[in-house]
C-alpha positions as CSV (number, residue, x, y, z in Angstrom):
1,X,-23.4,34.0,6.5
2,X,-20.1,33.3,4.8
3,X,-18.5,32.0,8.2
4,X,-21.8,29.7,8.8
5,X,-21.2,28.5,5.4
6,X,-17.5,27.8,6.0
7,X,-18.0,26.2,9.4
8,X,-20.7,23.3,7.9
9,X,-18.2,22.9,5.2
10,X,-15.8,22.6,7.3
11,X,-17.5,20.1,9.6
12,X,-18.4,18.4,7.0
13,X,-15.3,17.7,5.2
14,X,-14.0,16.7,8.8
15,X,-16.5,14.1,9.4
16,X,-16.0,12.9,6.0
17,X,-11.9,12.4,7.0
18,X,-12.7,10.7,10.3
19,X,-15.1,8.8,8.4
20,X,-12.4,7.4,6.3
21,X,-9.8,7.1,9.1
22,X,-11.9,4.7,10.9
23,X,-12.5,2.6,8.1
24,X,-9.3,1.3,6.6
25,X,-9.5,-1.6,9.5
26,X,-12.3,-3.1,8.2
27,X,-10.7,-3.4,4.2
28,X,-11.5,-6.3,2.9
29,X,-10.4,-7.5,-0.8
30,X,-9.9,-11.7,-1.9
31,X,-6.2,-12.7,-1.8
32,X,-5.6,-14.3,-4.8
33,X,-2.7,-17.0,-3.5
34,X,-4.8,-18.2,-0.9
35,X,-8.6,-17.5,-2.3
36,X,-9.6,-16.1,1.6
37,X,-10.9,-12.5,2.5
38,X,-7.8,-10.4,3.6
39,X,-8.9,-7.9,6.5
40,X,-6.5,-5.2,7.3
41,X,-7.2,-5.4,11.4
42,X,-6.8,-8.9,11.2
43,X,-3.3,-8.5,8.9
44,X,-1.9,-5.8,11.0
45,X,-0.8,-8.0,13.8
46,X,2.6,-6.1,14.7
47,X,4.0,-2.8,14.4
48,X,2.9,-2.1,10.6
49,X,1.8,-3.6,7.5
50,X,3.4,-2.6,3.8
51,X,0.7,-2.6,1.4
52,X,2.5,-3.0,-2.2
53,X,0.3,-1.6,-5.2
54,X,1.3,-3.6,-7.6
55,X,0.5,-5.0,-11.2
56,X,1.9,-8.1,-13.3
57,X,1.6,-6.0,-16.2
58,X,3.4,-2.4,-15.1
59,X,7.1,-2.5,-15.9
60,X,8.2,-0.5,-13.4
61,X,6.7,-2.9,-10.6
62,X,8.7,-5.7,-12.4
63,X,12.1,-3.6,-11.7
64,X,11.2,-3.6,-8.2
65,X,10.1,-6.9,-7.6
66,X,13.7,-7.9,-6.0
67,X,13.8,-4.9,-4.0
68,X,10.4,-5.5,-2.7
69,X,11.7,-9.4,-1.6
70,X,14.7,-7.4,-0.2
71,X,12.9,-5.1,1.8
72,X,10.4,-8.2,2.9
73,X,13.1,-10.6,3.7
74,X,14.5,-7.8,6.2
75,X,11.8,-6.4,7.7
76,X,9.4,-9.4,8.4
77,X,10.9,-10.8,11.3
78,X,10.5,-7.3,13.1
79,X,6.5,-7.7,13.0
80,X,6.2,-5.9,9.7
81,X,3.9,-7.8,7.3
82,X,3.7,-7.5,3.5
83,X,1.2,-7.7,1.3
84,X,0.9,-6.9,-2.6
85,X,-2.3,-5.1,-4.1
86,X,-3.4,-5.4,-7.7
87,X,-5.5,-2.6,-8.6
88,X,-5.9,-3.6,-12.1
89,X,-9.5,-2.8,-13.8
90,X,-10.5,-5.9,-16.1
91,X,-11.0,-9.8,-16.0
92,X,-7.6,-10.2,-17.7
93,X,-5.7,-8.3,-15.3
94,X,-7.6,-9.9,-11.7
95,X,-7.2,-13.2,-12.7
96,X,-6.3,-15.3,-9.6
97,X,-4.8,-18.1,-11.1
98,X,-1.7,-16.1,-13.0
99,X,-1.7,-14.0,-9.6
100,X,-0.9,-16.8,-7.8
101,X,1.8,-18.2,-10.4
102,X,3.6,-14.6,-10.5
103,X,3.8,-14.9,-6.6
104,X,4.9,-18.2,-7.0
105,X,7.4,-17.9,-9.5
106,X,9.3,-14.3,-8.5
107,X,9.6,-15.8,-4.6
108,X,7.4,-12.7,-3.5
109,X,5.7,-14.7,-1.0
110,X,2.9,-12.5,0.4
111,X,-0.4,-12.2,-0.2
112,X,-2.0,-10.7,-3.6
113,X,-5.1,-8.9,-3.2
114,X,-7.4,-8.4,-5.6
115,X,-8.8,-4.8,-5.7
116,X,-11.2,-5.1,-8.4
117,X,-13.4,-2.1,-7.8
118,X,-10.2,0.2,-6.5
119,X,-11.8,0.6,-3.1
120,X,-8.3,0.8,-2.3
121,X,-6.9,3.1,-4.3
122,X,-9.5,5.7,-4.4
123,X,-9.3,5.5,0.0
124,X,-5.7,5.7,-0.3
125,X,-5.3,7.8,-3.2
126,X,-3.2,6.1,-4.8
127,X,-2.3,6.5,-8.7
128,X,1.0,5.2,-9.5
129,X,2.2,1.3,-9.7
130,X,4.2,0.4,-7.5
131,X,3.5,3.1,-4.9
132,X,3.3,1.8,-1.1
133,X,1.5,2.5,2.0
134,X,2.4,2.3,5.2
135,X,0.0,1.5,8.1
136,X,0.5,1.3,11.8
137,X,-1.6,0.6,14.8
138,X,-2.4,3.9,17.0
139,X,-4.6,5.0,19.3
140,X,-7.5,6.3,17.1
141,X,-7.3,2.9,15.5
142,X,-5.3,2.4,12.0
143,X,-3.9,5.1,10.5
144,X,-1.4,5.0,7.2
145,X,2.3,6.4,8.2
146,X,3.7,6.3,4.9
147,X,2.3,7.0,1.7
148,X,4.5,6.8,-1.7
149,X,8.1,5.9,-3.4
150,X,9.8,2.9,-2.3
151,X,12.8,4.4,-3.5
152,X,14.5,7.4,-5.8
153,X,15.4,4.6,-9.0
154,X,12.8,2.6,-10.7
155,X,15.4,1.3,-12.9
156,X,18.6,1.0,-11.3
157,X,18.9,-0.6,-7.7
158,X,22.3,0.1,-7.7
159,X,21.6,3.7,-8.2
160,X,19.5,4.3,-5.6
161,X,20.2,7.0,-2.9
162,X,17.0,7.8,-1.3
163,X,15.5,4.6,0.5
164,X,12.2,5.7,1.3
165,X,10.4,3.0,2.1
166,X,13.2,1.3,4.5
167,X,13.5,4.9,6.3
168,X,9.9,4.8,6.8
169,X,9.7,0.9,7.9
170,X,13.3,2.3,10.4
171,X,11.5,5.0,12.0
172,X,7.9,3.0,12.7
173,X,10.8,0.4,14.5
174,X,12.2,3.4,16.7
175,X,8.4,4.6,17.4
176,X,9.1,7.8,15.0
177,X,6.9,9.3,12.8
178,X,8.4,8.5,8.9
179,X,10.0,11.7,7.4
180,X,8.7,12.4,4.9
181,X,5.6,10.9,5.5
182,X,4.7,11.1,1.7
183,X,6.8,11.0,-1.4
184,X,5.8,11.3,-5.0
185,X,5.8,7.5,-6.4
186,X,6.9,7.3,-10.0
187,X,5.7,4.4,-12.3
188,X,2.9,3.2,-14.3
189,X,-0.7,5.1,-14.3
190,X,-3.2,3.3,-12.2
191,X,-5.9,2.6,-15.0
192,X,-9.5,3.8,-13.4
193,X,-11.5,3.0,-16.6
């Protein structure tokens, strides 16, 4: 009885996993610079798309903001597209018109979705601002390659000595697998109430 149990539940959490898998290319959240629907299969047009969570109102995602220009500035020519995510609960907090003007203003230059029911962040897990995910095309459809850190120093650039991010985005280039494929992100709690 106890392996029939363990099987179903087994099975089941498995189904539940491909389940997810095969949906992340059919994501769909509002951009908030250009007012269309973002859909990741559309978006994913290279070898990889960064998707930034971010928030106007997180400190720590401030600190980064260069980095993250940096890191797009570099990497965009290489067919590796960008794209932040605001998974900020709260009319305040999604409003598309100070969106837009923060993109506008800090020369981030890629879209800003609007995850206003965290779809996002509860399929990707994610609970830190700014933490990152990486996806790639594959075989079995999209699947993320990188989840986490963009780097070891929220506050210092000039400390930094672990590039995660950049690894990751130099490994999907050479056709590797990132390692690691996740890292712990440090910053602001994602809000969920």
């Amino acid at each position: 009885m106890k392996k029939t149990s363990f099987l179903f539940l087994f099975f089941i959490f498995s189904m539940g996993l491909f389940a997810q898998a095969q949906d992340i290319g059919s994501l769909v959240l509002e951009d908030a610079v250009t007012g269309k629907s973002y859909t990741v299969s559309k978006e994913l047009k290279g070898k990889a798309l960064v998707l930034i969570f971010h928030s106007t109102n997180c400190p720590f995602a401030k600190l980064y903001e260069e980095r993250i220009i940096d890191l797009r500035s570099r990497f965009q020519n290489q067919e590796i597209s960008f794209a932040l995510v605001n998974p900020d609960l709260g009319s305040e907090n999604q409003n598309s018109d100070l969106m837009r003007s923060h993109v506008d203003e800090t020369d981030l230059n890629m879209p800003y979705l609007m995850d206003v029911n965290q779809d996002w962040v509860k399929l990707f897990k994610i609970t830190k601002i700014p933490e990152v995910v990486i996806l790639i095309p594959s075989e079995n459809g999209i699947q993320v390659a990188f989840r986490g850190a963009i780097d070891n120093n929220a506050q210092a650039a000039n400390s930094v000595t672990e590039k995660y991010l950049e690894r990751a985005l130099n490994q999907v280039l050479r056709g590797e697998k990132p390692s690691p494929e996740q890292v712990r992100a440090v910053g602001c709690n994602v809000r969920s109430f």
